[in-house]
C-alpha positions in Angstrom: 1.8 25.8 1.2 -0.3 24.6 -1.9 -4.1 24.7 -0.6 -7.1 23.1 -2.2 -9.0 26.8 -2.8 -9.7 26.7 -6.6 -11.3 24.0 -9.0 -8.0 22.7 -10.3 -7.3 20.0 -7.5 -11.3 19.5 -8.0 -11.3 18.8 -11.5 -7.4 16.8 -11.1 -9.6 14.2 -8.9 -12.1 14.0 -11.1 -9.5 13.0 -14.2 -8.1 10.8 -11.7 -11.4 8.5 -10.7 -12.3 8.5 -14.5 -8.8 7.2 -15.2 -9.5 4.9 -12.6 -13.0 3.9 -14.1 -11.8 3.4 -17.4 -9.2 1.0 -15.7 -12.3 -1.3 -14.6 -12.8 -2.3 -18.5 -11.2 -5.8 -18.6 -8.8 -5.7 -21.9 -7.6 -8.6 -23.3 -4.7 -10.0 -21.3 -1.3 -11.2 -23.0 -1.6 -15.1 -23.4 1.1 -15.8 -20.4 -0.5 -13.7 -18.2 -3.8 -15.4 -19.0 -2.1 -18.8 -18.1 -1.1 -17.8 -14.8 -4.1 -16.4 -13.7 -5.9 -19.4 -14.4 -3.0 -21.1 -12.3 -3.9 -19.0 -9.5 -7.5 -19.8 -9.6 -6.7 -23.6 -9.9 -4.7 -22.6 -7.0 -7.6 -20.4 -5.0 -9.9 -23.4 -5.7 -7.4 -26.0 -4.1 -6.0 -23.3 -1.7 -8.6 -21.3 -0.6 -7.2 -18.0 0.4 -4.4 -19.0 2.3 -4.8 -19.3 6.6 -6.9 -16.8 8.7 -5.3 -18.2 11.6 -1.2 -17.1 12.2 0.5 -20.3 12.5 3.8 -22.1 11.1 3.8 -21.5 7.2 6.4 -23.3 5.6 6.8 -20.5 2.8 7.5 -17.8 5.6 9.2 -19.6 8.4 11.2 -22.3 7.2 14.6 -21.5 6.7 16.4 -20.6 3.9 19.7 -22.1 3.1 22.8 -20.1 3.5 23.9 -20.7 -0.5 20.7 -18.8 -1.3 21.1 -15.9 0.5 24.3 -14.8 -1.4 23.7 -11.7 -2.9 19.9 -8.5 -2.5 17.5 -8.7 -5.0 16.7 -12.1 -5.7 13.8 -14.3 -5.1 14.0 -17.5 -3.5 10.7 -18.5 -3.2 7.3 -17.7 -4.6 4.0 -19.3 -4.5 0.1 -18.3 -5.9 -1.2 -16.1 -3.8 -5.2 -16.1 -4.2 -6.8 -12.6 -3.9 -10.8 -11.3 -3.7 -11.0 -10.1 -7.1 -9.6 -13.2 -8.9 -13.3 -14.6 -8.9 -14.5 -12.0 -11.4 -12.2 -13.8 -14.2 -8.7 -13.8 -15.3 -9.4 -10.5 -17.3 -10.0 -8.6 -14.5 -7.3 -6.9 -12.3 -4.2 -9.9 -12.7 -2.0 -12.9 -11.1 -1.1 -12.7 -7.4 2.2 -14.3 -5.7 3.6 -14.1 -2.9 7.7 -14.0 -2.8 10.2 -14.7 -0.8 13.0 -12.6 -1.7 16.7 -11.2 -0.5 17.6 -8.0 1.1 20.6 -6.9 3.3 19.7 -5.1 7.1 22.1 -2.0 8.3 25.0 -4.7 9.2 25.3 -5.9 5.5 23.5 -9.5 6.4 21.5 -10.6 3.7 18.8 -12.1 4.6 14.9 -13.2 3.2 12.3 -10.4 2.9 8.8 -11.4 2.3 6.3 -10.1 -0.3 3.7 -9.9 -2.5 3.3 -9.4 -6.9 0.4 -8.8 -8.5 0.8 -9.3 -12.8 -2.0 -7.1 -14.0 -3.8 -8.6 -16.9 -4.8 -5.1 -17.9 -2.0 -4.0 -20.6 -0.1 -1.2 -19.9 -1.4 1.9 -21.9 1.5 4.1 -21.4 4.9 5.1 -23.1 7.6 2.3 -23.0 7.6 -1.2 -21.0 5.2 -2.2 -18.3 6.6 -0.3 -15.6 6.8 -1.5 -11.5 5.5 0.2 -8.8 6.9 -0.9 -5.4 4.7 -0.2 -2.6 5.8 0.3 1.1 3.0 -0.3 3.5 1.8 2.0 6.2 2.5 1.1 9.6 1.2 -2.9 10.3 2.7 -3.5 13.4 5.3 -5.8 14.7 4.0 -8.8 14.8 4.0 -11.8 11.9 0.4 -11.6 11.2 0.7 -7.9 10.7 2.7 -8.4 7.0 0.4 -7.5 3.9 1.5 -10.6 2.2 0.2 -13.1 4.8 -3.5 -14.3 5.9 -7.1 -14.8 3.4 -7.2 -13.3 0.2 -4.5 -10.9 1.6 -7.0 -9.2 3.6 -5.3 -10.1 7.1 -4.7 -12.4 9.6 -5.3 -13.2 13.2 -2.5 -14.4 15.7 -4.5 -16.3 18.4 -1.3 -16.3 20.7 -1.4 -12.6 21.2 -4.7 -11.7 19.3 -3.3 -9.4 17.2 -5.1 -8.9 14.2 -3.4 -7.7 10.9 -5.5 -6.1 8.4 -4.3 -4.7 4.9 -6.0 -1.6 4.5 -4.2 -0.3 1.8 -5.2 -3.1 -0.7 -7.8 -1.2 -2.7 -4.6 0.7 -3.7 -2.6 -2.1 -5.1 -5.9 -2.7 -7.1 -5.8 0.7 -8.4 -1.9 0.6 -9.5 -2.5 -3.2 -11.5 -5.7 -1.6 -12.8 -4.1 0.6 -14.4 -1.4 -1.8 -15.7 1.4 -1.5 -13.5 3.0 -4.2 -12.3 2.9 -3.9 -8.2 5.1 -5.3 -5.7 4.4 -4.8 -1.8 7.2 -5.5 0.4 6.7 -6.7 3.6 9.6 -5.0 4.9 12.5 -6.9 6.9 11.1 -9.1 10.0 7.5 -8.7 9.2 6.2 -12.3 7.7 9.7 -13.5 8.1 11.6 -14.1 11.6 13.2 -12.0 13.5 11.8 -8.2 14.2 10.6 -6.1 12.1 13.0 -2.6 12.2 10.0 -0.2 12.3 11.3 3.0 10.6 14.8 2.2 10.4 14.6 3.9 7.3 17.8 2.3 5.7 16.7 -0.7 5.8 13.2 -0.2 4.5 15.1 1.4 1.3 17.1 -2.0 1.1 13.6 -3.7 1.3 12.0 -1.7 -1.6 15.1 -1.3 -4.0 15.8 -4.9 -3.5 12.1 -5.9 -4.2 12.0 -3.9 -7.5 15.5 -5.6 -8.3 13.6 -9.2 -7.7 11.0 -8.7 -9.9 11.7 -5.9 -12.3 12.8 -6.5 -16.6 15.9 -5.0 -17.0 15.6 -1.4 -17.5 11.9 -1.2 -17.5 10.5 1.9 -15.1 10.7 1.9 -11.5 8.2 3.9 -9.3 8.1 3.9 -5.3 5.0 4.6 -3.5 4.1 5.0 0.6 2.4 6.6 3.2 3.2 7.3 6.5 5.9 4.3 7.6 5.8 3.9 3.8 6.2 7.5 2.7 9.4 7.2 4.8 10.4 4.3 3.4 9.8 5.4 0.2 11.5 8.8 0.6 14.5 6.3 2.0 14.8 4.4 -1.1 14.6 7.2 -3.9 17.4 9.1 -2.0 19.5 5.5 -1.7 18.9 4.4 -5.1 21.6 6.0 -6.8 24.1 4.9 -4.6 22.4 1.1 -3.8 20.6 -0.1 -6.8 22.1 2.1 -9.8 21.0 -0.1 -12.6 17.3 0.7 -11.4 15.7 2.6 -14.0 13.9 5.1 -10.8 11.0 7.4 -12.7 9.0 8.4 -9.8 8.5 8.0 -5.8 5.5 9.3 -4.3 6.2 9.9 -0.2 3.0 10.5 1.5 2.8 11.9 4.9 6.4 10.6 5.9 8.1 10.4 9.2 11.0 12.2 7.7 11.6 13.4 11.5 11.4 10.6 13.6 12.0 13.1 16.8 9.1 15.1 15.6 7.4 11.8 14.9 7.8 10.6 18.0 6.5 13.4 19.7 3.4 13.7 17.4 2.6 9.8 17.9 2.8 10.2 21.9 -0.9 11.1 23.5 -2.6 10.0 20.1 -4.6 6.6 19.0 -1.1 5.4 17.3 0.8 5.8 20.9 2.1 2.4 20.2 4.0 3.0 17.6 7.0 3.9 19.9 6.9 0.7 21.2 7.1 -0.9 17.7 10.4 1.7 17.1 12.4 1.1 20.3 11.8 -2.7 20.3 13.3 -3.4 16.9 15.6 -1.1 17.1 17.0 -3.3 20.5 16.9 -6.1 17.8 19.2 -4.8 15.5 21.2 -2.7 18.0 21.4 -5.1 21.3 23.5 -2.9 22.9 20.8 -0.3 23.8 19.2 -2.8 25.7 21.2 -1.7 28.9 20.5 1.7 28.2 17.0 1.7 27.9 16.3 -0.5 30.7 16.5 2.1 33.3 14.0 4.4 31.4 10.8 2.2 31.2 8.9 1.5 35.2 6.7 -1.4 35.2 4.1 -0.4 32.9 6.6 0.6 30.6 8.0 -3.0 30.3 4.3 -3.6 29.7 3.7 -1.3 26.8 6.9 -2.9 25.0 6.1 -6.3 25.8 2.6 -6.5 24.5 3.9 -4.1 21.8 6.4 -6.6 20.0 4.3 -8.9 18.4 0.7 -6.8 17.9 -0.9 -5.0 15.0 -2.0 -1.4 14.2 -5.4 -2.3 14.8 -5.2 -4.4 18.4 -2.4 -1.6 19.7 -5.0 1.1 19.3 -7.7 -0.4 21.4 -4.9 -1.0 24.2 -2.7 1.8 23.8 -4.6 4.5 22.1 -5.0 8.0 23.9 -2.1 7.0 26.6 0.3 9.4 27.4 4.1 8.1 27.3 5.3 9.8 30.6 3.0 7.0 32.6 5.7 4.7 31.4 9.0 6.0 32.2 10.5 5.9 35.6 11.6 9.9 35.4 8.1 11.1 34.3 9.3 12.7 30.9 7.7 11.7 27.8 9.3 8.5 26.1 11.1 11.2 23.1 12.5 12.8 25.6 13.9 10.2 28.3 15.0 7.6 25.3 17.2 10.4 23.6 18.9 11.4 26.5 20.8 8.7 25.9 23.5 9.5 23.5 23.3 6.3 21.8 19.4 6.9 21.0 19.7 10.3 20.2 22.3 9.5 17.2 20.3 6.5 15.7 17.2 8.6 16.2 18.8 11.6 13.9 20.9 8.9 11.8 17.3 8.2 10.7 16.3 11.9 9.3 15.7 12.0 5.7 16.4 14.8 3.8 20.3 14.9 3.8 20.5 13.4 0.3 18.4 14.2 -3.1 16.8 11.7 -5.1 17.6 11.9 -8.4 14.3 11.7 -10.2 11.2 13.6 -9.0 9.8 13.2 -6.1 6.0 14.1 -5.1 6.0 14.7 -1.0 2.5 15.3 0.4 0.7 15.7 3.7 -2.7 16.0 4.0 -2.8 19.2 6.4 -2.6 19.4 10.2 -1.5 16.2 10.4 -0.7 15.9 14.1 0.3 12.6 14.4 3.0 12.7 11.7 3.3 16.4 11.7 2.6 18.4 8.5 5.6 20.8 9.8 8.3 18.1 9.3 6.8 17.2 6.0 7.1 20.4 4.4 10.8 20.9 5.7 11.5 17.4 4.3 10.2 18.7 1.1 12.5 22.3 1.7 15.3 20.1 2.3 15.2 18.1 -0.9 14.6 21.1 -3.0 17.3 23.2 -1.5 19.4 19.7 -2.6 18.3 20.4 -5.8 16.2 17.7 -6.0 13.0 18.0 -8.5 10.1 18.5 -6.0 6.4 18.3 -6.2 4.5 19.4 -3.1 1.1 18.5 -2.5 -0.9 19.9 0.9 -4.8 18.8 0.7 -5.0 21.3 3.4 -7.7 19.7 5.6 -8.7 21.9 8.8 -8.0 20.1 12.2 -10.9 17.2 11.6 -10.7 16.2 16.0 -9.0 19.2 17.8 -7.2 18.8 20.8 -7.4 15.5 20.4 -4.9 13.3 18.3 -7.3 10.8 16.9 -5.0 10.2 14.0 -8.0 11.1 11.2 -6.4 14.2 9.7 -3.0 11.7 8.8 -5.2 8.9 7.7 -7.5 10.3 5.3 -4.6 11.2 3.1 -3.9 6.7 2.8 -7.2 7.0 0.2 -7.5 10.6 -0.8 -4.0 11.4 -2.0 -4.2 7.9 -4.5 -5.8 9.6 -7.3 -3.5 12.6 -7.6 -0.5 10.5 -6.9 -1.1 7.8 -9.0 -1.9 10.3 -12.1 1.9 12.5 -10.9 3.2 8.9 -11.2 1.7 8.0 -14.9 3.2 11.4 -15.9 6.6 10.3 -14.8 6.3 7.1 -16.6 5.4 8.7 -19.4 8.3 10.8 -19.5 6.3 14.2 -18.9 8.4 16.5 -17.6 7.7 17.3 -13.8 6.8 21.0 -13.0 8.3 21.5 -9.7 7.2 23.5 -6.8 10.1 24.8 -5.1 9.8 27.7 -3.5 5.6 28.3 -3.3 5.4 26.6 -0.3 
């Protein structure tokens, strides 16, 4: 594996903040942009941040007629969407919207897909047009209020019905990405914001959600890049290896797939025991959404506090599952005392759709940057590195990156050693990604790790 043990990576972070810092500098902003900025701040002013409180939004819940939903990739709604660092003037950082916009679930329905667009009023200092970095979002939850898009200033959002609590932890990274001039786009993925479930990890479908969003908002031909960790290092892993075949006229540069579930088996097994235990109840109750014929299946597998843990877990957030389900072991809530991995995917049905979801089987065809940042047991490091083998033994052009942290909490699966690598892999990626829109070659790593 790549380890941090000289003062390369060291001096690679450094660059990294300094690029960051010199982002900072307001530049003058082209006149349009300028003009919608000040739109959104007439709009902040009049609209002040949007609703802490989850209830019925019009722009998310009301339905969307059947004429528009006729073909992926195009937006059919889209509205200001006022954000903290709007108040320090329309030079600094860009225009926020929030979108409403098409994309097709594993059955070929079309359907609406919520989201968010940030315009940078920074110019882009690179080589070529502006290019558009979509960004899947770590795991939220299931519920509404979970979706990046919604709630104040895009921070998050309270449902007082269940008392989930969404929070968007990963905005100081969209900052980052518009600082530097890139136009960013977070989907919301399918059935978070919007009705219906959200298909945790489904990984097809999250690919539909980010190809399509980059189709939505993206000038013909200008660069596409993909960016996630964890549910969205999957996601983004998904859509580089579907873009070829789903979205061919996307002009794909670069996909940056951090810590992803590439394995959901393995996945499964690391998230069991640890403070993200609920995350297998997000999984098996969307995928009953989109598959109701498991239903009958799974029944028989879950005792009474099994029905429990996927009740409460259909409609909470990250942050509220953790204080209720964190640190529980999965065999309290199957009638036959095995661990949920086990008991679900004894089932033939759940055993194919679990390994229908392994990525790995298909190369992207630009480079891809794969990273972990070491003894990551809740989204094991192991399965990350043999996503990474599979690509390049694809042929696929393969950076790895392994921060190489020691275990931070051991014997205990507090989560920290897959988290840290949400803030500290941002600089490195975000300078692999400039490269790649700058049409420097990428030096691949295949076989030193």
């Amino acid at each position: 594996m790549i380890r941090i043990t000289s003062s390369r990576p060291i001096a690679a972070a450094v660059a990294a903040a300094s690029l960051c810092l010199a982002a900072l500098v307001p530049a003058p902003a082209e006149a349009q942009t300028v003009e919608e900025i000040r739109g959104g701040l007439h709009h902040a002013a009049t609209t002040p941040g949007g609703n802490p409180v989850q209830g019925y939004d019009a722009f998310y819940d009301a339905p969307v007629p059947q004429e528009q939903l006729d073909r992926p990739g195009k937006i059919v709604r889209k509205q200001p969407a006022p954000h903290l660092l709007n108040i320090l003037g329309p030079n600094f950082y860009g225009y926020g919207k929030r979108i409403l916009y098409t994309s097709t679930t594993v059955h070929g329905d079309v359907v609406p897909v919520s989201g968010a667009v940030i315009e940078p009023a920074n110019p882009w200092r690179g080589k070529g047009p502006r290019p558009t970095v979509v960004f899947g979002p770590g795991t939220r939850g299931s519920g509404d209020a979970c979706a990046p898009s919604r709630g104040t200033w895009m921070m998050g959002q309270v449902d007082p019905k269940t008392g989930s609590l969404g929070t968007n932890y990963e905005l100081p990274n969209y900052h980052a990405a518009a600082l530097l001039g890139m136009r960013v786009v977070v989907t919301d993925y399918i059935g978070l914001g919007t009705p219906g479930a959200h298909t945790y990890v489904l990984h097809e479908e999250e690919a539909h959600a980010m190809l399509d969003a980059a189709r939505a908002v993206t000038p013909k031909g200008a660069p596409v890049g993909f960016w996630g960790y964890s549910q969205g290092g999957g996601a983004a892993a998904a859509a580089a290896e579907l873009a070829d075949t789903c979205a061919p006229e996307l002009n794909v540069k670069a996909t940056f797939a951090g810590a992803p579930p590439a394995d959901l088996l393995a996945t499964m097994r690391g998230a069991d025991n640890s403070t993200i235990t609920a995350v297998l109840g997000y999984a098996l109750n969307s995928w009953q959404e989109r598959y109701p014929e498991l239903g009958p299946a799974l029944e028989p597998v879950f005792n009474e506090k099994g029905r429990e843990f996927l009740a409460s877990t259909a409609s909470a957030c990250i942050a509220d599952s953790a204080v209720r389900w964190g640190l529980r072991d999965s065999r309290a809530f199957t009638t036959s005392g095995k661990n949920i991995s086990e008991a679900v995917t004894e089932r033939p049905e759940m055993r194919k759709l679990v390994d229908d979801q392994k990525l790995g089987r298909r190369a992207p065809s630009s480079p891809i940057m794969i990273s972990t940042a070491g003894n990551d047991d809740v989204v094991p490091t192991s399965q990350v590195v043999q996503l990474a083998r599979d690509h390049c033994s694809l042929g696929a052009n393969v950076s790895f990156y392994d921060s190489a942290l020691p275990p931070l909490t051991p014997g205990v699966k507090s989560g920290v050693n897959h988290a840290i690598g949400v803030y500290s892999h941002l600089a490195p990626s975000m300078m692999w990604m400039m490269d790649r829109f700058n049409d420097v070659p990428n030096r691949s790593n295949c076989g030193a790790f």
